[in-house]
N, C-alpha and C positions, 0 to 999 in steps of 0.2 A: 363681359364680352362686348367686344365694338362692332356695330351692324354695322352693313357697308350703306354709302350715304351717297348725296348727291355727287360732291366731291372724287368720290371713289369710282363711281358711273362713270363720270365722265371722263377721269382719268384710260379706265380699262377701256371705253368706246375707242378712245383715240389709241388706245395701242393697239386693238383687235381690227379697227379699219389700216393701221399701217403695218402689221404683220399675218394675215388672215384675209385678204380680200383683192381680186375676189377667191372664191376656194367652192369646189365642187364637195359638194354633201357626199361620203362615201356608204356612212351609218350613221346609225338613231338607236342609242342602247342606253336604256333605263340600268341602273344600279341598284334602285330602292324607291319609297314612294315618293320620295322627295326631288332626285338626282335624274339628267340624265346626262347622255355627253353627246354629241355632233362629230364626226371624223372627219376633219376639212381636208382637201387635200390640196395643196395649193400648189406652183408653180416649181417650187422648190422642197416642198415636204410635207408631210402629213399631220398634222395636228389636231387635238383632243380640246373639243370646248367643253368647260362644264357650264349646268344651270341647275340650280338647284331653287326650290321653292320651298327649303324648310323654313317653320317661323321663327327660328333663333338665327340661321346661318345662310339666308339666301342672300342668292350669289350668281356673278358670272365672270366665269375668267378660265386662263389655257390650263391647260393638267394637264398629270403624265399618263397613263394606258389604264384605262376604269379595271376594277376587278374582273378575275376572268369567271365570273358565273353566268349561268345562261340568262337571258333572259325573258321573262315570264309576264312583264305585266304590257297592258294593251296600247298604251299613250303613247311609250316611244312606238307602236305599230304604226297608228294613226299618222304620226305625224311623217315616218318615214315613207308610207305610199302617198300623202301630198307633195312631198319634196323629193321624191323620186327623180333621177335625171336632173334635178335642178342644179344651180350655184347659187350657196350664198353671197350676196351683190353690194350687200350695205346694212353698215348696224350704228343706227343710229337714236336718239333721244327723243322721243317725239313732242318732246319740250324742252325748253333751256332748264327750265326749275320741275321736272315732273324726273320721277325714278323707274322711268317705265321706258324699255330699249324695243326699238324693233326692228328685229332681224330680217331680211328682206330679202326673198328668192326669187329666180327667174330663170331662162336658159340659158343666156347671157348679160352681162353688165350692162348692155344699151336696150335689152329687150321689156315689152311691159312687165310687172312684176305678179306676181303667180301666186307668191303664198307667204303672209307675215307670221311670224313668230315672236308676239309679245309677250318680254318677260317683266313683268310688273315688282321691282323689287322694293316692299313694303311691308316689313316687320310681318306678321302675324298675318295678314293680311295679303300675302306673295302670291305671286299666280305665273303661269305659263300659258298662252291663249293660242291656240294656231287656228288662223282668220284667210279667208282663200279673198281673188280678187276684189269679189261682192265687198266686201267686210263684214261676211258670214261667218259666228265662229262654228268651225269645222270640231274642235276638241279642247278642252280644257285640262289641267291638272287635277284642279278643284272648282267644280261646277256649282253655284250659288242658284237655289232656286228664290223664285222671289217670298218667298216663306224668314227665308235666311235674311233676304238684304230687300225692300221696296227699294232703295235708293240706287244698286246696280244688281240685278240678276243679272248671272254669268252663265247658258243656258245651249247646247249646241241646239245652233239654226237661228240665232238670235244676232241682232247687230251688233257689231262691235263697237261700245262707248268706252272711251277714256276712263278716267279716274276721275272723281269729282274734284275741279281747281282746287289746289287751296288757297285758303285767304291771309295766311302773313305776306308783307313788304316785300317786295325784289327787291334782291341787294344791287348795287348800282354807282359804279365810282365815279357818277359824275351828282351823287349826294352830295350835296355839302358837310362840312364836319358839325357843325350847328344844327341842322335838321335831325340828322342819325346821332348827336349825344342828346337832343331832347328825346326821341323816342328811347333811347336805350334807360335814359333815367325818366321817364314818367311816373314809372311807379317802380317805388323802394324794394329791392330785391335782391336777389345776388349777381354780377354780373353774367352769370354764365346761364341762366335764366331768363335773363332780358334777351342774349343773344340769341336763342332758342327759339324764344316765342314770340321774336319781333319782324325776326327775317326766315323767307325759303332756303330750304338747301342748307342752314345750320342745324349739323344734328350734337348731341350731347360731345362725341367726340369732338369733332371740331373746331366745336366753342371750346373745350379744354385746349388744344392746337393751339387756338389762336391766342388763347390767354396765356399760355405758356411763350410764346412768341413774343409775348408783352412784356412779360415777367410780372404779370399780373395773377394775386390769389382767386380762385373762381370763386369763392365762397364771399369774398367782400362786396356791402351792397355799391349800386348803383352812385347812390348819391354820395358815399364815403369814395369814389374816384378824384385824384388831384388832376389838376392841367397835365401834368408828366405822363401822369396815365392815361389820360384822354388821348394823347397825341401818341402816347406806341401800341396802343390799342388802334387806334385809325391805321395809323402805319402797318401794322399786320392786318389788320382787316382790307387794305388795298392790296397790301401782299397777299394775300389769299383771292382775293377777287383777281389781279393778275395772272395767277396762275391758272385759273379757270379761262381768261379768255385768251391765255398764249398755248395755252394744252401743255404746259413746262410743269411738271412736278419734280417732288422732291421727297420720294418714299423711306422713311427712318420708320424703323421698330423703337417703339417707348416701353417703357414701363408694363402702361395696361393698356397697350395695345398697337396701335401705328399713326405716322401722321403721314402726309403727301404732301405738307408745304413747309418741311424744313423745322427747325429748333432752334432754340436762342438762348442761353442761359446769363446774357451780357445784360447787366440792368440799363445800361444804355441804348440798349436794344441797336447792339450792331450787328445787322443779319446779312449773316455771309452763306448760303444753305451751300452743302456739299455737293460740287459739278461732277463731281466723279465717280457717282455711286453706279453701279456696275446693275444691281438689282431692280429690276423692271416693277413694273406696279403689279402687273397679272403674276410673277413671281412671290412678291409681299403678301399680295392674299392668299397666292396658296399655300404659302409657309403657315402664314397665321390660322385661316379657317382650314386646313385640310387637319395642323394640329390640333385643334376645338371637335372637330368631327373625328378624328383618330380616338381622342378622350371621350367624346361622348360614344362612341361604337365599342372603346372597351370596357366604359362602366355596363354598358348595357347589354353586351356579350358573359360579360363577368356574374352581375346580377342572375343572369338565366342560366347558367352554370353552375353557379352557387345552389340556384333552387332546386336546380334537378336532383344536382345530389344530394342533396340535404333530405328530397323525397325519396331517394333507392336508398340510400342510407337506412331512411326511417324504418319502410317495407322489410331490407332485408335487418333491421336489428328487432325489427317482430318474430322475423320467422326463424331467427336463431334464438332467440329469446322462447318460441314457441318447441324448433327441434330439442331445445337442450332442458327443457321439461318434461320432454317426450322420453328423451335420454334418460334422466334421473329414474322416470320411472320405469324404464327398461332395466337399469339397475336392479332394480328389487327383483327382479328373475329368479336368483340362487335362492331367496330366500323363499319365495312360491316354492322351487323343487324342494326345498327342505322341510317346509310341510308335508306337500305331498308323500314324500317320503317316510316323515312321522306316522302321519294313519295309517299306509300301507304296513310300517311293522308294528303297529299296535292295530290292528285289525282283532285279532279275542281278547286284547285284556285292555282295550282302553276305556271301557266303561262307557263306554256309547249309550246315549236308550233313544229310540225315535223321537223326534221332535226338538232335539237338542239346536241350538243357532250356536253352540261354539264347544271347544272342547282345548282342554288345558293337559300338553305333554309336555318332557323337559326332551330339551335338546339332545342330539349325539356327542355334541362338544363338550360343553358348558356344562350339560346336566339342570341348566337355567329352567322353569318351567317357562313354555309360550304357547300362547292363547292363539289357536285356528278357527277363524267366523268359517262356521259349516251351513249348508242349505239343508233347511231342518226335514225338507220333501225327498230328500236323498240318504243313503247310507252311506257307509264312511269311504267302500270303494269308490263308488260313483262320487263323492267330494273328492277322493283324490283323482279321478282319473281327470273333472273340471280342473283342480289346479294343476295336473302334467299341462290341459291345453293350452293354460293360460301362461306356464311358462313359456315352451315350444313357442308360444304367440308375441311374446314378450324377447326373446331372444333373438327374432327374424326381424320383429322391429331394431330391436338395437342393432342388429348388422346392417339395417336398409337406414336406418337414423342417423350415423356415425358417418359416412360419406356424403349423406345432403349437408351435415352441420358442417363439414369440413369444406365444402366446396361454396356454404354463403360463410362464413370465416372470412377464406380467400379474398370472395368477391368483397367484403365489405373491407379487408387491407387494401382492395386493389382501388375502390372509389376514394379511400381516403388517403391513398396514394395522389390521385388525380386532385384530390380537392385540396393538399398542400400546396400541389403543384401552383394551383391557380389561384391558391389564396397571399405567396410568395409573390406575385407579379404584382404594382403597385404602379398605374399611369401615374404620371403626372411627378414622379421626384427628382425628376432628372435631366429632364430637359425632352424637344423634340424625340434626340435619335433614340433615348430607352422606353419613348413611350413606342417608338414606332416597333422595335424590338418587343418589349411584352405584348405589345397588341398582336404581331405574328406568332408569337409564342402562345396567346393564348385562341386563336384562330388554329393554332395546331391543338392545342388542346378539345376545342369544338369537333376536328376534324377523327379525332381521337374519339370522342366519345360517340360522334356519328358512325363510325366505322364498329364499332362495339354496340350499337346500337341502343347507347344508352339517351343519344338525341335524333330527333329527326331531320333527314338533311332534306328541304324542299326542291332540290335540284336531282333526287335520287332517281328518280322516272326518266328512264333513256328510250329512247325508241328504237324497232326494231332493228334501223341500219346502223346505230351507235351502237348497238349490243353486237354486231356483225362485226364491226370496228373494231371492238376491244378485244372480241375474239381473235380475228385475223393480226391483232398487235401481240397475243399474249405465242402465236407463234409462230414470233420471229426465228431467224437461225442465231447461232451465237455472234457470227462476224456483222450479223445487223447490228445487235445487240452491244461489242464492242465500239460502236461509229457512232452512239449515243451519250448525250451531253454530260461531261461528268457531275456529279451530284455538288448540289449547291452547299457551300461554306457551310458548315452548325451554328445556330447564331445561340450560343449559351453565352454564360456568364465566364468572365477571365480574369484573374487575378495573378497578382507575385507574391510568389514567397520570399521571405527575408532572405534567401539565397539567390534569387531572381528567378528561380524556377516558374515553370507559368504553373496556374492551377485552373483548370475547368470545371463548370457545376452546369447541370443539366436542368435546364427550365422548366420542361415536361414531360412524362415515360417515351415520349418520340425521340427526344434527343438522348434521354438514361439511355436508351438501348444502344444511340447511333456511338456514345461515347465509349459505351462497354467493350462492345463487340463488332465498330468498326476503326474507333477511332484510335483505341489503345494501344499500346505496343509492349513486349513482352520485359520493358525496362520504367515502367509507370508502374505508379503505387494506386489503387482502385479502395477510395471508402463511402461510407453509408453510417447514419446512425443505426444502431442495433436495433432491430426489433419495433425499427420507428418506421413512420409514412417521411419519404425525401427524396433529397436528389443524389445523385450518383456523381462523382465527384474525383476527378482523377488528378494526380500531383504527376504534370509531365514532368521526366527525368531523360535526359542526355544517355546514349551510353557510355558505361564507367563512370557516372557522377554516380555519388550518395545522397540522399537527402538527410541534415542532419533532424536532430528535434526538434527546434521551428521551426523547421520548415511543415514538417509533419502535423504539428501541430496546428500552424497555420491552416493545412489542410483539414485536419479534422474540428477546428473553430469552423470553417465554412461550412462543411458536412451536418455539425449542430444548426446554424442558424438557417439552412434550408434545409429544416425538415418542420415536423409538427411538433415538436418540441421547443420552437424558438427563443420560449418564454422561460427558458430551464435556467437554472445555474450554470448545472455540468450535466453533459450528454455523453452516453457511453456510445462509441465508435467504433465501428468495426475496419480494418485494414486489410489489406491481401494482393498478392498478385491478379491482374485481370486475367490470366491464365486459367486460377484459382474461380471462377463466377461465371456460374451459368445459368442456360433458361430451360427450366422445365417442358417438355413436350407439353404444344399446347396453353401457353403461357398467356395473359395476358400483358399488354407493353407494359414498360418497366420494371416486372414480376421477374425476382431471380433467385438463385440460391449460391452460397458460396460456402470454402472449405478452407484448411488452414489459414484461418484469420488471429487476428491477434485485437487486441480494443485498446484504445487511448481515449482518454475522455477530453471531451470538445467542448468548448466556452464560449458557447452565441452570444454573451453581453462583449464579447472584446472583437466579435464583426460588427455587432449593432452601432458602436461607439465609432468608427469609422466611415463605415458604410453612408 
C-alpha cells in the first residue's frame, strides 16, 4: 500500500484551495475512529472533505456523502461547536517539506482567524489537532501524554508545537548535479534508498516514480550508475521538483499504486506526461484509498461475521446434539410400558419374593425372556405403577423434545444459510466495482443478522421522538405510500446462458427473497441445490422462449457453485416454477419451501474454471 506523501499534500492542498475555498462549515460527522468529514458549502455547491488519521491510510481529500449512520463519538462534537458559524478560509502547508496542513477558519476570508484544524499526515504517527486563536489545543484525535512521547505531549490545554524538523537535505534545483550525485552515491546502496534517506519529501513511492521516470532499476547500487543514468535521473528529479513548484501534476494509476509526475517507458527518457487527463488528484486518492478501506472494512466485517456464526453454530449444535439424546432416550418409552405391563400380568405367579433388584419375564411378543431392575423396597404393583410414571414422563418429554429439536435444526440450516452466503463474497478478485458490490452485499448480510438479532446494531438506541417518527411513518395512507421512491436495482450476481438468457444468483437471503417473490415472473425457471445451504438462482426466460439444456444447466452449474457444496463434483438441484416456492409463516429470510420440482445435477468445477 502507497501512503500519501509530500508530493501528494501538496498536490490535493492546491486543488482544495482552488475548488473549496472559501466554503462555510455546514457539518462535522465522524464515521469511525479514525474518519471524519467537513460539509463545505461553497458558492456553487456542497462538498464532503474527508480526513482521516488512520495509520495505514491517512488522508485528505473530497469524497462522496459519508455513510448514513448516526453519529456517536465526541471529537467531530468538539470540533463542530468551535467552528460553528465559521468558514473554512485557507488550507494550507505549514512548511514547504513538513506533512502537516492547516485548515484555517474565521467569519470571513479577511477576518482574524478563529480556529486551525491541523491535520498532521504521518504514517502511524497521524493526528487531527483543533487549536483556537491562543494556539491552545482545544481537542485532539489522539491525545499523547508525556508518558507516551517526552519529545511532543499532545495534551488539551497545552500549546500547539509542530513536529520535530527533520533533518534529511531539501531538495532544491538550483543543486548542482555534482553536489546531489555525490551525496546520492556516498555510501554504496540501492539507489532508491539513497533517494529516501538523503532528501525530504522522498517517500518510498516516489523514489520508485522517479526511477521509473529514469528507466532506472531501484534495486541497482549507487555506485553501479553510468553517466546516462546520472543524467535521466537528474532530469526527473528536476522534473519532479518542477512539478512541485508549478503545482502542475500528472496523476496515473501504476501497478502498485499511483504517481502524480507522469511515466516514462522510453530508455531515452523522452518525457511527454499526459495533458489531458481528465482525473483530478483528490479523485486518484479516492479511487485508490477509499478501494484499500473498502477491503480492509470487508475483511473485517467479514471476520466478525464469520465468528458469530461459527459461535450460534457451535451453541445451537450442543443443544441439538443435547435435544436429540434426550430424544433417543424418550424413545425407550414403549419399552418402559412394556414392563410395566409385564409385572402387572404376572402379579401371582411371577415368583417375586421381597428384596428381589430384578426379575426375569418373557415377553408378549417374542416369548424372549427380559430382565426388569425392580426397587427391592417396593412390591411388584408399586414397581409397576413407578414405571407407568416414568413412561407417561418419557412420552411428554418426547412431545415437548420433538419441536425444540426441530425448530434449532431450522435455525442451525438458517445460520448456515447465512454463512455460505458470506463465505461466497470474496473482496478483492475483481476489481474496484465487485469489491464495492460484496462489500454492500455483505453490509446487507450484517443488516440481516442484526435485525434477527444474531448481531448487535450500536446505532439501535432511538430516542423518544425518532420512535414518534417511525410510528407516525409506519401510518402512512396508501396514496402517501404509492409517491415513494421505487426500490433500488438488486445488486446480485448476472450471468448468460449459452442461449443468451440472463441468469441471476442471490448474494444474500435479502436478495433470495427479493428474487423469489418479487422479482420472478410466472415464465422463469427458480433453482436451489437440494437439501444444501445457497443461493436462489433464477434462469430469466422471455415469454414463449424455452430454455434448452444448457441453458439449464448452465443454471444449475451456478446454483452448485453458490452453495456449500462448492467443493463437489456433482450437486443435486432442484428446479420448479417460482409459482411452485414459498415461505412458511413466519419464516426466516431466505427460508422456503417448494413443490413440484424436478433435479438436474449441477457441476461447480465448470463455474470455478471460468469465473
Amino acid at each position: 500500500m502507497q501512503p500519501v506523501d509530500l508530493t501528494t499534500l501538496v498536490a490535493i492542498c492546491h486543488e482544495l484551495g482552488e475548488s473549496c475555498l472559501p466554503a462555510r462549515v455546514e457539518q462535522v460527522y465522524q464515521s469511525d475512529r479514525h474518519t471524519i468529514y467537513l460539509a463545505l458549502r461553497t458558492l456553487e455547491k456542497k462538498l464532503w472533505l474527508l480526513i482521516s488519521w488512520h495509520p495505514q491510510t491517512a488522508r485528505i481529500h473530497l469524497s462522496p456523502l459519508p455513510p448514513a449512520h448516526p453519529d456517536t463519538f465526541t471529537f467531530s462534537q468538539q470540533i463542530w461547536h468551535q467552528v460553528t458559524g465559521l468558514a473554512l478560509v485557507a488550507i494550507a502547508l505549514v512548511s514547504p517539506w513538513e506533512r502537516v496542513l492547516d485548515l484555517q477558519f474565521a467569519k470571513r476570508p479577511d477576518d482574524p482567524i478563529q480556529a486551525h484544524l491541523f491535520v498532521e499526515i504521518m504514517g502511524k504517527y497521524s493526528n487531527v489537532i483543533l487549536v483556537n486563536s491562543d494556539r491552545q489545543i482545544v481537542t485532539a484525535a489522539h491525545q499523547v501524554s508525556s508518558k507516551q512521547s517526552r519529545v511532543r505531549p499532545i495534551q488539551t490545554g497545552d500549546r500547539y508545537e509542530l513536529p520535530p524538523a527533520l533533518l534529511e537535505n531539501i531538495p532544491d534545483l538550483s543543486e548542482s548535479l555534482e553536489l546531489w550525485r555525490d551525496r546520492l552515491s556516498l555510501i554504496p546502496q540501492p539507489i532508491l534508498k539513497s533517494l529516501v534517506t538523503n532528501y525530504r519529501g522522498v517517500s518510498s513511492a516516489l523514489g520508485r516514480s522517479i526511477l521509473n521516470l529514469a528507466a532506472i532499476d531501484r534495486n541497482i547500487s549507487s555506485t553501479d550508475l553510468t553517466d546516462r543514468n546520472w543524467q535521466n535521473l537528474d532530469r526527473a528529479w528536476r522534473t519532479w521538483l518542477g512539478c512541485l513548484n508549478r503545482k502542475q501534476f500528472f496523476p496515473e494509476k501504476t501497478t502498485d499504486g499511483y504517481t502524480l509526475i507522469g511515466s516514462s517507458n522510453d530508455q531515452n527518457f523522452s518525457y511527454h506526461p499526459n495533458q489531458n487527463l481528465n482525473q483530478s488528484v483528490n479523485q486518484l486518492v479516492e479511487d485508490y484509498y477509499g478501494q484499500i478501506s473498502a477491503k480492509q472494512e470487508f475483511q473485517q466485517l467479514s471476520d466478525r461475521i464469520q465468528q458469530i456464526l461459527q459461535t450460534h453454530l457451535k451453541k445451537l449444535g450442543i443443544k441439538s446434539q443435547s435435544f436429540q439424546d434426550r430424544l433417543e432416550q424418550s424413545n425407550q418409552a414403549e419399552l418402559i410400558k412394556t414392563q410395566a405391563d409385564l409385572l402387572m400380568a404376572h402379579i401371582s405367579d411371577s415368583g417375586w419374593e421381597q428384596g428381589d433388584t430384578a426379575i426375569r419375564l418373557k415377553d408378549f411378543d417374542t416369548l424372549e425372556p427380559i430382565t426388569i431392575p425392580l426397587d427391592p423396597q417396593q412390591n411388584i404393583v408399586q414397581n409397576a405403577q413407578a414405571l407407568y410414571k416414568k413412561y407417561q414422563k418419557q412420552k411428554r418429554a418426547k412431545e415437548a423434545i420433538a419441536p425444540l429439536l426441530t425448530a434449532v435444526n431450522q435455525e442451525i440450516q438458517y445460520l448456515q444459510q447465512v454463512q455460505t452466503a458470506a463465505s461466497n463474497l470474496k473482496s478483492g478478485e475483481s476489481g474496484a466495482s465487485r469489491e464495492s458490490e460484496d462489500l454492500n452485499s455483505l453490509q446487507e448480510i450484517q443488516q440481516e443478522l442484526e435485525q434477527q438479532e444474531y448481531l448487535k446494531n450500536p446505532y439501535s438506541k432511538v430516542t423518544q421522538k425518532q420512535a414518534l417518527q417511525k410510528q407516525q411513518s409506519k401510518s402512512q395512507t396508501k396514496s402517501q405510500k404509492s409517491k415513494q421512491k421505487p426500490e433500488t436495482a438488486i445488486n446480485c450476481h448476472r450471468f448468460k446462458s449459452p442461449s443468451g438468457f440472463e441468469i441471476w444468483v442471490g448474494r444474500n437471503n435479502f436478495q433470495n427473497d427479493r428474487l423469489t417473490f418479487k422479482v420472478a415472473t410466472d415464465y422463469d425457471l427458480w433453482l436451489h441445490a437440494q437439501e444444501i445451504p445457497g443461493s436462489h438462482v433464477l434462469l430469466r426466460l422471455e415469454p414463449g422462449s424455452v430454455a434448452d439444456q444448457l441453458d439449464l444447466q448452465k443454471a444449475a452449474d451456478l446454483a452448485a457453485y453458490y452453495s456449500q457444496a462448492r467443493q463437489s463434483d456433482r450437486v443435486p438441484v432442484v428446479f420448479t416454477k417460482p409459482k411452485n416456492v414459498f415461505k412458511p409463516k413466519g419464516a426466516k429470510p431466505g427460508m422456503v419451501i417448494y413443490r413440484q420440482e424436478q433435479i438436474i445435477w449441477g457441476q461447480p468445477t465448470q463455474i470455478a474454471s471460468v469465473l
